[in-house]
VONU-576112 format. One line per 2 residues: their letters; for each residue z negated, x, y of C-alpha. Coordinates in nm, 3 decimals, padded with zeros to 5 digits. Example, Ala and Ser with C-alpha at 12.3 -4.5 7.8 and 13.67 -1.06 7.14 Angstrom:
! VONU-576112
as) -00.780,01.230,-00.450 ~ -00.714,01.367,-00.106
! end
This chain:
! VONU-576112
xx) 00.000,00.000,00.000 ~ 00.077,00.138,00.345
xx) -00.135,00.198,00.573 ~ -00.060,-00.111,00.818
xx) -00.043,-00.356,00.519 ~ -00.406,-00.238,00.464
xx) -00.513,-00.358,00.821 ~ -00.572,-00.740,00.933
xx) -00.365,-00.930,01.232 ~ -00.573,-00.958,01.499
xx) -00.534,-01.269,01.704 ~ -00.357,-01.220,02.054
xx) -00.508,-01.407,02.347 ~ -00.228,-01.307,02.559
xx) -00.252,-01.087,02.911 ~ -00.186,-00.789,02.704
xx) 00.138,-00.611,02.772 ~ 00.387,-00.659,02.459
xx) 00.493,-00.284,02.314 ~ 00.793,-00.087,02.421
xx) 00.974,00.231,02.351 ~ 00.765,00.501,02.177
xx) 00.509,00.335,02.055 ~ 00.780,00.066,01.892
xx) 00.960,00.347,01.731 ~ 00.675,00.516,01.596
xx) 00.596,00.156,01.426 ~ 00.912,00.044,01.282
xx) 00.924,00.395,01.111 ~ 00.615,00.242,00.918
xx) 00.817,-00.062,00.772 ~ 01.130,-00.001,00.631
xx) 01.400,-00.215,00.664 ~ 01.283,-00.426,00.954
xx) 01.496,-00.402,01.265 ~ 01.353,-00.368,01.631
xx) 01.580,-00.659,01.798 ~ 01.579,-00.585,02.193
xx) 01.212,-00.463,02.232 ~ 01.160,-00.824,02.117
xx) 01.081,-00.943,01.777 ~ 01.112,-00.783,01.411
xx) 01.351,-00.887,01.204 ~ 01.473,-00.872,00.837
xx) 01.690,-01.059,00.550 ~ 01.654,-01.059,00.238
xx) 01.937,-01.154,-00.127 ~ 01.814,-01.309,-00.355
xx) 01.973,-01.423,-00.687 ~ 01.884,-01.770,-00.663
xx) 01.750,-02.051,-00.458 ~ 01.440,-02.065,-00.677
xx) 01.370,-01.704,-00.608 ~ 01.406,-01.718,-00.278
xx) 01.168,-02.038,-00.239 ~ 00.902,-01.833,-00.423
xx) 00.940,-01.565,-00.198 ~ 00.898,-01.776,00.096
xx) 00.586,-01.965,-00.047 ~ 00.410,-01.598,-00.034
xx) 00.536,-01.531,00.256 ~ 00.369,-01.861,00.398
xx) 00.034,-01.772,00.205 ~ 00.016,-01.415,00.381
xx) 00.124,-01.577,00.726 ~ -00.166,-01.842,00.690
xx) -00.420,-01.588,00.553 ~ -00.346,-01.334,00.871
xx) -00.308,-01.632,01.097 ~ 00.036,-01.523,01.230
xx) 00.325,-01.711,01.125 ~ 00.676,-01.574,01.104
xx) 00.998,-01.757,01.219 ~ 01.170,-01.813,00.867
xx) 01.474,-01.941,00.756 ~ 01.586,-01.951,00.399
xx) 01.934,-02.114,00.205 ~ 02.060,-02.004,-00.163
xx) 01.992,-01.637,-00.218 ~ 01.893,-01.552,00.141
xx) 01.583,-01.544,00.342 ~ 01.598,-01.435,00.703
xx) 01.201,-01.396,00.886 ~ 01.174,-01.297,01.264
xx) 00.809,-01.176,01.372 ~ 00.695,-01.135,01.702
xx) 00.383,-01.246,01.928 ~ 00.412,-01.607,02.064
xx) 00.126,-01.593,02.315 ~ 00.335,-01.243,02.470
xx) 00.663,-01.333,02.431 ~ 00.674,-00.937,02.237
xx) 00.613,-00.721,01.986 ~ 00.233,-00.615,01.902
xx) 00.095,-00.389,01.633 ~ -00.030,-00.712,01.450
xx) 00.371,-00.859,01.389 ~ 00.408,-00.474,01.212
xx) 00.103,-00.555,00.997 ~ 00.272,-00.849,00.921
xx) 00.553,-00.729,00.835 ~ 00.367,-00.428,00.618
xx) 00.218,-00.756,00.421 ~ 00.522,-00.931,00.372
xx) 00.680,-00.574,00.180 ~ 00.430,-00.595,-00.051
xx) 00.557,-00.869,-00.170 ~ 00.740,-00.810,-00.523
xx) 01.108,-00.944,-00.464 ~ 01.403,-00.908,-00.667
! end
């Protein structure tokens, strides 16, 4: 387990600047496969063989969202699972969406 998927979300109360630049970098080095999109949001997509699979995939993806209490944008059809993070109350990107996203990887799909 990585090192951010070992760490909890921490709710945002807003008036906290959202991240930028370095600091962004430095965190989507930590989770692989997750795009930076505009200093905005997070986001991936995912194949999967089946619309079965993918369902079961987004069920623990809900679990982990409603355990951290930060819930993903996500939007799933046959084989294919597309999730956007970022920080509603900011309008941005905060070290807690990167947790997030840490979480969702350890998730076991095909």
């Amino acid at each position: 387990m990585s090192e951010l998927a070992s760490k909890q979300c921490v709710p945002c109360k807003g008036g906290v600047p959202p991240l930028k630049g370095e600091v962004l970098q430095s965190l989507q080095k930590q989770v692989a496969g997750w795009n930076v999109v505009e200093e905005h949001h997070l986001f991936k997509s995912l194949k999967f063989p089946d619309f079965r699979k993918a369902l079961d995939f987004v069920d623990q993806v809900g679990a982990i969202a409603e355990e951290q209490g930060h819930h993903p944008v996500i939007t799933f059809t046959w084989g294919k699972v597309d999730i956007t993070i970022y920080t509603h109350k900011i309008n941005g990107l905060t070290e807690s969406d990167f947790i997030l996203a840490a979480k969702i990887d350890t998730i076991k799909a095909p």
